[in-house]
N, C-alpha and C positions, 0 to 999 in steps of 0.2 A: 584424510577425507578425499574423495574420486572426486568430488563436484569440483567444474571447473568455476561455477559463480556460487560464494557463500551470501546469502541476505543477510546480514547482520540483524536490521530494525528498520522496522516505517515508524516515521517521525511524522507526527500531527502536531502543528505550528499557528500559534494565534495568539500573536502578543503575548501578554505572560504565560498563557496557557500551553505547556508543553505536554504532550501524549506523548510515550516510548510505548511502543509494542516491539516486545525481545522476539525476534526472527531466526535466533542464534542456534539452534536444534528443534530436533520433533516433540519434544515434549513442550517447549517454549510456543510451539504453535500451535499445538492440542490444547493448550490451557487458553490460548486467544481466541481459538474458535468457539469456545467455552462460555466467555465474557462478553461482553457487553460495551463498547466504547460510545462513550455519551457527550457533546457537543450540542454550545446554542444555537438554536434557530439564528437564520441572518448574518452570522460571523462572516469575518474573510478568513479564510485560513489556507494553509500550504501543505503540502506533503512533499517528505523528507526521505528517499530509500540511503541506508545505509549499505554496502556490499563490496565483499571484496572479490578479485579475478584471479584463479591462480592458472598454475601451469601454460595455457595458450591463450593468445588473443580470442579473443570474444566479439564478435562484427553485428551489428545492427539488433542491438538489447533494447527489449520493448519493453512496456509494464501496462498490462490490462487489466482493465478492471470494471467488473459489469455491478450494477445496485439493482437489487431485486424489492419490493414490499409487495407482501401480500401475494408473490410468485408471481410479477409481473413485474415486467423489466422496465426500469426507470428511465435507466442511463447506461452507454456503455462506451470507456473513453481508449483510448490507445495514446499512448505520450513513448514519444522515440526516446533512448537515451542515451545511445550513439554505441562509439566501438570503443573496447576497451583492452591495454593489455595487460599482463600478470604483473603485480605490485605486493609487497608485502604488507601495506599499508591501507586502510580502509578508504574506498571511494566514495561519491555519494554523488547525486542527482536531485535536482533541487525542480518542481513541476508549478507550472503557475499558479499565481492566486486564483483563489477560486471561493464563491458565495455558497455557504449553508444555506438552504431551502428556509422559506421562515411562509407561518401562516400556523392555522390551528389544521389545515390536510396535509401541511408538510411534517408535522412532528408525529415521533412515530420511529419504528426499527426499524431498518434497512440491512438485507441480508447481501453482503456483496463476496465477489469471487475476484480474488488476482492474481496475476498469474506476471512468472517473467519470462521472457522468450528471447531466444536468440533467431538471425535471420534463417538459421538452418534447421529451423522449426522445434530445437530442444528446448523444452522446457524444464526452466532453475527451480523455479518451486511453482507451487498451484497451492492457493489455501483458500479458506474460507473465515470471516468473521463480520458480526455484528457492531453496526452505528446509531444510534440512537439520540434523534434530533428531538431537543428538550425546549420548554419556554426559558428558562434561565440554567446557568453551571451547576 
């Protein structure tokens, strides 16, 4: 593999409720951009990036991520997740809690883009996938 940062999986975290989305190839994130991931209104929840570094250090890895509904732009965050170096072993990045949207205008799909960058403006991956904030699981 040439890439020097692999995304393994984003993890969506909320007490019992665990989301794995497989990051692990192209076909793995063809089929995410596909689907639909569905979450309660009002929850806390976390997100988890799995990834691994190989060959060189890796300096100033960002992870962005904008929400779109309705092709208007919600939200758009930027979370540092530092510098990293070549490991055989999977890393991860753990981003703060954070509150699902609750109301009957917030539930509804959300079309978002992420993306992972390093400071030297390369970008690890770029994808797309749907959120879909519901009244109950």
């Amino acid at each position: 593999d040439k890439r020097n940062v692999i995304v393994q999986a984003l993890v969506l975290e909320s007490g019992d409720h665990v989301i794995r989305m497989d990051m692990s190839n192209e076909k793995a994130i063809d089929e995410l951009s596909k689907r639909t991931v569905s979450i309660k209104e009002g929850i806390e929840y976390t997100f988890k990036i799995e990834f691994v570094v190989q060959r060189e250090v890796v300096s100033g890895l960002k992870f962005l991520q904008q929400l779109k509904r309705m092709h208007v732009t919600v939200e758009r965050t930027e979370d540092m997740c530092g510098s990293y170096g070549p490991k055989y072993e999977t890393q991860e990045k753990r981003f703060p809690v954070a509150v699902a949207p609750s109301g009957m205008m917030a539930r509804g799909v959300y079309a978002i883009r992420s993306k992972f960058v390093d400071d030297d403006g390369v970008v690890h991956l770029d994808w797309t996938w749907k959120l879909e904030i519901k009244k109950d699981w």
